[in-house]
matplotlib code that plots the C-alpha trace (Angstrom):
import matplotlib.pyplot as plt

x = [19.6, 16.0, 15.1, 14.6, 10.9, 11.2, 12.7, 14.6, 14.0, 14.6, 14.1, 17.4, 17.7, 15.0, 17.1, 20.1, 18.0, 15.8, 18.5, 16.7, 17.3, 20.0, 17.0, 14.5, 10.8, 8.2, 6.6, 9.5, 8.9, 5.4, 5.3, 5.4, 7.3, 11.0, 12.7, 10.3, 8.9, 5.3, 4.7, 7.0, 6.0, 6.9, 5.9, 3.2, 1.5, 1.9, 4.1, 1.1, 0.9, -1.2, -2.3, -1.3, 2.7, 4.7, 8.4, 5.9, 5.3, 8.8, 9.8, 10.8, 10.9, 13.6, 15.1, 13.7, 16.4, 17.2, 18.5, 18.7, 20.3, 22.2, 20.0, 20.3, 16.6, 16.2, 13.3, 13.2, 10.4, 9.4, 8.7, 6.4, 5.8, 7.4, 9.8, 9.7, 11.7, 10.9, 12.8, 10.1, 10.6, 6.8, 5.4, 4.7, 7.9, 8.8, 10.6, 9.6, 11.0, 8.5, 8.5, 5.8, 3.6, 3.8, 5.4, 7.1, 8.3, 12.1, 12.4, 11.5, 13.7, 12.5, 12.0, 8.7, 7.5, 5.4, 8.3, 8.4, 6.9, 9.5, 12.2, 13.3, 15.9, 18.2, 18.8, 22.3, 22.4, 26.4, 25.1, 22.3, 19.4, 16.2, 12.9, 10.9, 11.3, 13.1, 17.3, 19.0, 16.8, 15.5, 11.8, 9.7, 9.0, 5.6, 4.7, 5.9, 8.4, 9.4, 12.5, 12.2, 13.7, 12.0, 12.8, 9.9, 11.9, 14.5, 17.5, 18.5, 18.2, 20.1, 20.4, 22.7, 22.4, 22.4, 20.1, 20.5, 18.1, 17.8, 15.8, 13.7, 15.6, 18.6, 22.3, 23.0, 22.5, 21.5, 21.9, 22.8, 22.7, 23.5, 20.3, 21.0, 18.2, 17.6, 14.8, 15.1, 13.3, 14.2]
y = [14.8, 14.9, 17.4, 15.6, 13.8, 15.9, 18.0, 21.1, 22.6, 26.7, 28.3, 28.2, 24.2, 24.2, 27.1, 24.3, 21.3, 23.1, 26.3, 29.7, 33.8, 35.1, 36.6, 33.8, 33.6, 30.8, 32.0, 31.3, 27.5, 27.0, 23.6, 24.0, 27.4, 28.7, 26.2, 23.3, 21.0, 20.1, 17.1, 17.4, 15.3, 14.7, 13.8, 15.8, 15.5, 17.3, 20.9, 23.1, 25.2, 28.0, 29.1, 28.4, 27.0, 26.5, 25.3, 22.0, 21.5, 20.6, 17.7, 15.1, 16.5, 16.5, 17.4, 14.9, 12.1, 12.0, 8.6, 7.0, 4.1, 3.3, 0.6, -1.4, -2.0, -4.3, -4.8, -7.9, -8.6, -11.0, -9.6, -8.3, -6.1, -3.3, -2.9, 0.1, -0.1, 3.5, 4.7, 6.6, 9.5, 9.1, 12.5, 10.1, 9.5, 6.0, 5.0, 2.6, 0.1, 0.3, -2.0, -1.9, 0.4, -2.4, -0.3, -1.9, -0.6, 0.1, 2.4, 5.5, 8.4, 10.7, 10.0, 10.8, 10.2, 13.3, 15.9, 15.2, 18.0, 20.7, 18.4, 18.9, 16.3, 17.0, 14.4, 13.9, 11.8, 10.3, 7.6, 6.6, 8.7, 8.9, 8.1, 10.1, 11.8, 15.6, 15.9, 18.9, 20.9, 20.7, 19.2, 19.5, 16.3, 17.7, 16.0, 12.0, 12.0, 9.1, 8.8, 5.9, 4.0, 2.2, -0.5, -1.0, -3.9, -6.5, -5.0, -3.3, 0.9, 1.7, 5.2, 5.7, 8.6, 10.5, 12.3, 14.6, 15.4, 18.9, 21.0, 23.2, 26.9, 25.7, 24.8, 21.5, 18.1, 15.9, 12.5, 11.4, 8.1, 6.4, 4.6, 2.4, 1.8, -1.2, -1.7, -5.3, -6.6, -9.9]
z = [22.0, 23.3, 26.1, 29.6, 30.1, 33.5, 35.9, 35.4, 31.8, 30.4, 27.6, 27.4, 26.8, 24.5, 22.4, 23.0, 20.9, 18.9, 18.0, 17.7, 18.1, 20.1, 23.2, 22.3, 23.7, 23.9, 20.5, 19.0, 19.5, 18.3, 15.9, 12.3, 12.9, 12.5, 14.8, 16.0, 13.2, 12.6, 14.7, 17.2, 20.5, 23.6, 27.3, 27.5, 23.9, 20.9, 21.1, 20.3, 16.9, 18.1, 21.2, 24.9, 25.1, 27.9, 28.7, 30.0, 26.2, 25.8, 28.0, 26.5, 23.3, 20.5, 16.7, 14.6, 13.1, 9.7, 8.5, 5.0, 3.8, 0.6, -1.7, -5.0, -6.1, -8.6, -10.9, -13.8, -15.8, -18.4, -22.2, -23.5, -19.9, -19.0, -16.4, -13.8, -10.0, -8.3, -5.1, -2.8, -0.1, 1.1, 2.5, 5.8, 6.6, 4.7, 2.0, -0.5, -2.9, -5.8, -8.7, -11.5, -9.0, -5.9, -2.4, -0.3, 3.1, 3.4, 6.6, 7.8, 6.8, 10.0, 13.2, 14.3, 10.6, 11.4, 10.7, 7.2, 5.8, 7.3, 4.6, 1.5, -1.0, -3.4, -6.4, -8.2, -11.2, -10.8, -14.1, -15.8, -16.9, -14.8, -17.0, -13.5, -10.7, -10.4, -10.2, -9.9, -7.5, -3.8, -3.9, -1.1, 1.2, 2.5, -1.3, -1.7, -4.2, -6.9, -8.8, -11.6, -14.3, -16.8, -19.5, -22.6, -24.5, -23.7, -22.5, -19.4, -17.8, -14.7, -12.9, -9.9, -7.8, -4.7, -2.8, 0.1, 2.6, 5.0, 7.2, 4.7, 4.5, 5.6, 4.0, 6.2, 4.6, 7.4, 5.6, 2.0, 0.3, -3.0, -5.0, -7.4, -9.9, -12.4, -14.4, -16.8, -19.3, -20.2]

ax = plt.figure().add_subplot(projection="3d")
ax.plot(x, y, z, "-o")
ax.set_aspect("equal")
plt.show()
């Protein structure tokens, strides 16, 4: 829920979107810190980092939105070239469909795209084997991360798995989907 663009607004409120200590304080809400990711905006500009904050800073401001969607990316080539299809987490913000080094735009995973760096994903192989890209451990989204297959002769690789995506030092997944992969040379 995104705090109101004006009126009445407390520390208090901003503690009920942004979560924080039990006796919280303004300094407890800069951008980039604990509680208030980097690039959080509102109604009256950028939350600051540093520096002079007020309750002010918050209007209109909110938790960013995390929000993937489930894809089957398909790439088919011709022999004697290689095959690669990539799924992207950019550090921007986007996703990407990327076949053979081409990107192109799926969505935005966060909402505002500048959040992205206080995220981290988590990749699950369910079948397949990835030829790129790092499973089995949280990666940092402050970096754009690819996960690939690739085919080098006639034939057909595939790699289906999940990835999770949450708040850096934290426990909650906020979203998950399933990527299909398929790299074909034929």
């Amino acid at each position: 829920m995104t705090l109101p663009t004006s009126g009445a607004l407390s520390l208090n409120d901003i503690k009920g979107e942004f979560g924080g200590p039990a006796s919280p304080s303004l300094g407890d809400y800069y951008a980039g810190g604990t509680y208030v990711p980097a690039g959080t905006s509102g109604t009256n500009g950028a939350v600051p980092s540093s520096g002079t904050i007020s309750i002010g800073s918050f209007y209109g401001t909110g938790l960013p939105v995390i929000s993937i969607t489930d894809q089957n990316l398909i790439n088919v080539t011709f022999s004697p070239t290689n095959s690669t299809q990539s799924y992207r987490l950019d550090a921007n913000g986007k996703v990407y469909d990327v076949k053979n080094g081409s990107a192109s735009f799926i969505e935005d995973w966060v909402t505002p795209t500048g959040a992205a760096s206080s995220y981290e994903a988590f990749v699950t192989v369910t079948s397949g084997t990835l030829s790129s890209g790092t499973s089995g451990s949280w990666v940092a989204l402050s970096s754009t991360r690819d996960w690939s297959v690739t085919r080098t002769s006639v034939g057909v690789n595939a790699c289906t798995f999940t990835v999770d995506i949450r708040k850096v030092g934290t426990s909650t997944v906020l979203d998950s989907a399933t990527i299909d992969l398929t790299a074909e040379v034929a």
